[in-house]
C-alpha positions as CSV (number, residue, x, y, z in Angstrom):
1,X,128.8,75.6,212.3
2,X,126.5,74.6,209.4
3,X,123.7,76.3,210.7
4,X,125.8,79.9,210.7
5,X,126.8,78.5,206.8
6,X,123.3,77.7,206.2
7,X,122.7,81.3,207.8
8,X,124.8,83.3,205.6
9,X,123.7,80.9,202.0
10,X,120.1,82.5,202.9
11,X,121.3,86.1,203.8
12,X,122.8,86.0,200.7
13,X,120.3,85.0,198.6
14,X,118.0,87.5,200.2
15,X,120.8,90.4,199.1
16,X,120.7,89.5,195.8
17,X,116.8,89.2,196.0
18,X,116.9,92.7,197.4
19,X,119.2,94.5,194.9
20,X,117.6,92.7,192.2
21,X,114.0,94.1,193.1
22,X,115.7,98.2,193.6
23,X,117.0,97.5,190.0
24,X,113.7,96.3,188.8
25,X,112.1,98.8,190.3
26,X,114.4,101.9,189.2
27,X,114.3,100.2,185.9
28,X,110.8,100.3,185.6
29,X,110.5,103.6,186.7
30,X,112.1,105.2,183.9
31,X,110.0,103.3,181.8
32,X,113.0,101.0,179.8
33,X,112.4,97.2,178.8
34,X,114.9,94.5,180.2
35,X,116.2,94.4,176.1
36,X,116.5,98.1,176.3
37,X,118.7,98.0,179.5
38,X,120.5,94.5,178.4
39,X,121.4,96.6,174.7
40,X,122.5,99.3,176.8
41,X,125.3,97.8,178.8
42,X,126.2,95.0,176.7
43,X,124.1,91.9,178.5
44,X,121.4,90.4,177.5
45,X,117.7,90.4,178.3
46,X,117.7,86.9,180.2
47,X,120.9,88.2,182.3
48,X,119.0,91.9,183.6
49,X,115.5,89.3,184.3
50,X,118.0,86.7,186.4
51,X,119.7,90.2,188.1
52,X,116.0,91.7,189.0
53,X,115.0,87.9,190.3
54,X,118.1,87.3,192.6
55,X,119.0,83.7,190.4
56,X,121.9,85.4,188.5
57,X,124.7,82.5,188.7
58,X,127.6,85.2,188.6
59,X,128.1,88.9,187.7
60,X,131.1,91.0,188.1
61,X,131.3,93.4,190.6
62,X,132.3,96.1,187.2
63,X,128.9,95.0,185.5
64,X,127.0,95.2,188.8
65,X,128.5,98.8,189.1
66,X,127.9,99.4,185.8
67,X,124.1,98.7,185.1
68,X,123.4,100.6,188.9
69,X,125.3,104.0,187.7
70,X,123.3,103.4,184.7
71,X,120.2,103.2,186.5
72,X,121.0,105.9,188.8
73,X,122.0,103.6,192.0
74,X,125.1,102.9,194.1
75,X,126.3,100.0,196.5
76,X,126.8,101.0,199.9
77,X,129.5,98.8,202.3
78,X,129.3,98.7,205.9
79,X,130.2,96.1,208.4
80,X,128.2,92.9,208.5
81,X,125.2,92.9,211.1
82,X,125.6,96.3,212.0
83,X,122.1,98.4,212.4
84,X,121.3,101.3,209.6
85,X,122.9,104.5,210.6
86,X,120.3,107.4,211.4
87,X,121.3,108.5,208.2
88,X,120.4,105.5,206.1
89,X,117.2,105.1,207.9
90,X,116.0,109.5,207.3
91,X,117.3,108.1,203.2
92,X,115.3,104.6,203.0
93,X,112.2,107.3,204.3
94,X,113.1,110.0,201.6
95,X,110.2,110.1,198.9
């Protein structure tokens, strides 16, 4: 049992690496500073660098949505350890 907990602590901190680097990265491609974006929706510049980095402590799942519909981005849900659809894979490939 503490391996699957030790498991799911690192699967987790990989997620939050991961959406943290597609906000960085649609961030940066329309060219706006951490401050801009933190100004923007109300956070500050040290909370957008700790979301980009993955080491955020907290964030609500309203700010989350909030600062991805302002970048352009969505959360998808599907069940846990269940392979991309054909779908997600043709997006991920999409320029």
């Amino acid at each position: 049992m503490r391996v699957d907990k030790q498991f799911r602590i690192v699967y987790t901190a990989f997620m939050l690496i991961e959406i943290g680097r597609q906000i960085q990265q649609a961030r940066k491609s329309r060219r706006i500073t951490q401050a801009e974006l933190g100004k923007a929706l109300g956070m500050s510049r040290t909370t957008i660098g700790q979301i980009e980095r993955g080491t955020v402590q907290e964030i609500g799942v309203r700010k989350l949505i909030r600062l991805l519909e302002y970048l352009g981005l969505e959360i998808r849900v599907r069940p846990a350890g269940r392979p991309p659809t054909l779908e997600e894979l043709r997006e991920e490939e999409a320029p």
